[in-house]
N, C-alpha and C positions, 0 to 999 in steps of 0.2 A: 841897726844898732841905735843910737842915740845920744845924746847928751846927760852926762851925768847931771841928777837936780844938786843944787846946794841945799842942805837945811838948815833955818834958821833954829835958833833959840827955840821958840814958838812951835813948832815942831818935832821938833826932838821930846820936847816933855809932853805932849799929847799921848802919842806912841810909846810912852813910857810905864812899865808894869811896877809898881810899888808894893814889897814885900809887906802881904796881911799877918793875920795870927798861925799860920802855918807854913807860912815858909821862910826862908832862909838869903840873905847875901852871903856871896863868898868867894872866893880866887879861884882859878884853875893854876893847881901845882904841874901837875903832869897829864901829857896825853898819852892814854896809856893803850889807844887803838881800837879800832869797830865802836867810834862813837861814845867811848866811857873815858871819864876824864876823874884825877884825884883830884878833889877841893878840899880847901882850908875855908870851913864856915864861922861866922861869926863869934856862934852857942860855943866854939872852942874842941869841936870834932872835926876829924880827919875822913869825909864819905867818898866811896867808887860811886861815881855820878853817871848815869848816861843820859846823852843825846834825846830829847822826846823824839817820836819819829815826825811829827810834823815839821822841827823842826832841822832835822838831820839834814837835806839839799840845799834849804832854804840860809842859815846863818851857819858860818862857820865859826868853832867857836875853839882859841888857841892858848897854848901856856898866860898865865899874866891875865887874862881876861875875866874882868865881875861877872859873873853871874845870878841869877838868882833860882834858886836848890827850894826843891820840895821833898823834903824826906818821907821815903817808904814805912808806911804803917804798923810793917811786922818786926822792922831793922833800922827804926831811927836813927841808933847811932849811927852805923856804919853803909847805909846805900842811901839813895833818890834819885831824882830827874833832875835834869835843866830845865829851868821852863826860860828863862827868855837870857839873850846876853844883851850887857848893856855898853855902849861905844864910849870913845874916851871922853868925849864931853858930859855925857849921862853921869859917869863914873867920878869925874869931878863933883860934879852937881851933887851927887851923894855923899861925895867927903866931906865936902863944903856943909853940907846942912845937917851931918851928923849919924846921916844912916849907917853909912861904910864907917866901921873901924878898925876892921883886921888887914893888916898888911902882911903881903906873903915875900 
């Protein structure tokens, strides 16, 4: 086993994915099981999200939690992926500077 690392500041935004022109921030309203989660995104749509599978063992990702959603090609509104969740310092970080505005 080992000792958990602390991370600083410095750290945390390295590791940090900043939504481009196609993708999305947004809450997790519901876990709604087998890795698909409802979010409330930014644009003001309601999407069935799932789990990318690399990320599926790796972050576990709960009600309440930022994420950042890349909507499906053929059903923008209503499906996409998670591609990364962001922890509660991140999530600050974004409210703070203007990214995050949707509260769930």
């Amino acid at each position: 086993m080992g000792k958990k690392l602390v991370k600083s500041e410095s750290d945390i935004r390295k590791r940090m994915l900043m939504p481009n022109q196609n993708d999305i921030l947004g809450i997790v309203i519901k876990n709604l099981g087998y890795t698909r989660m409802t979010v409330k995104c930014q644009d003001g749509f309601v999407r069935q999200c799932r789990v990318r599978g690399k990320m599926k063992k790796r972050m576990w990702v709960r009600e309440g939690d930022v994420v950042l959603v890349s909507p499906w090609e053929f059903a923008i509104e209503k499906k996409g992926d998670i591609i990364f969740r962001y922890t509660g310092n991140q999530s600050m970080w974004l409210r703070d500077r203007g990214f995050l505005t949707v509260d769930a």
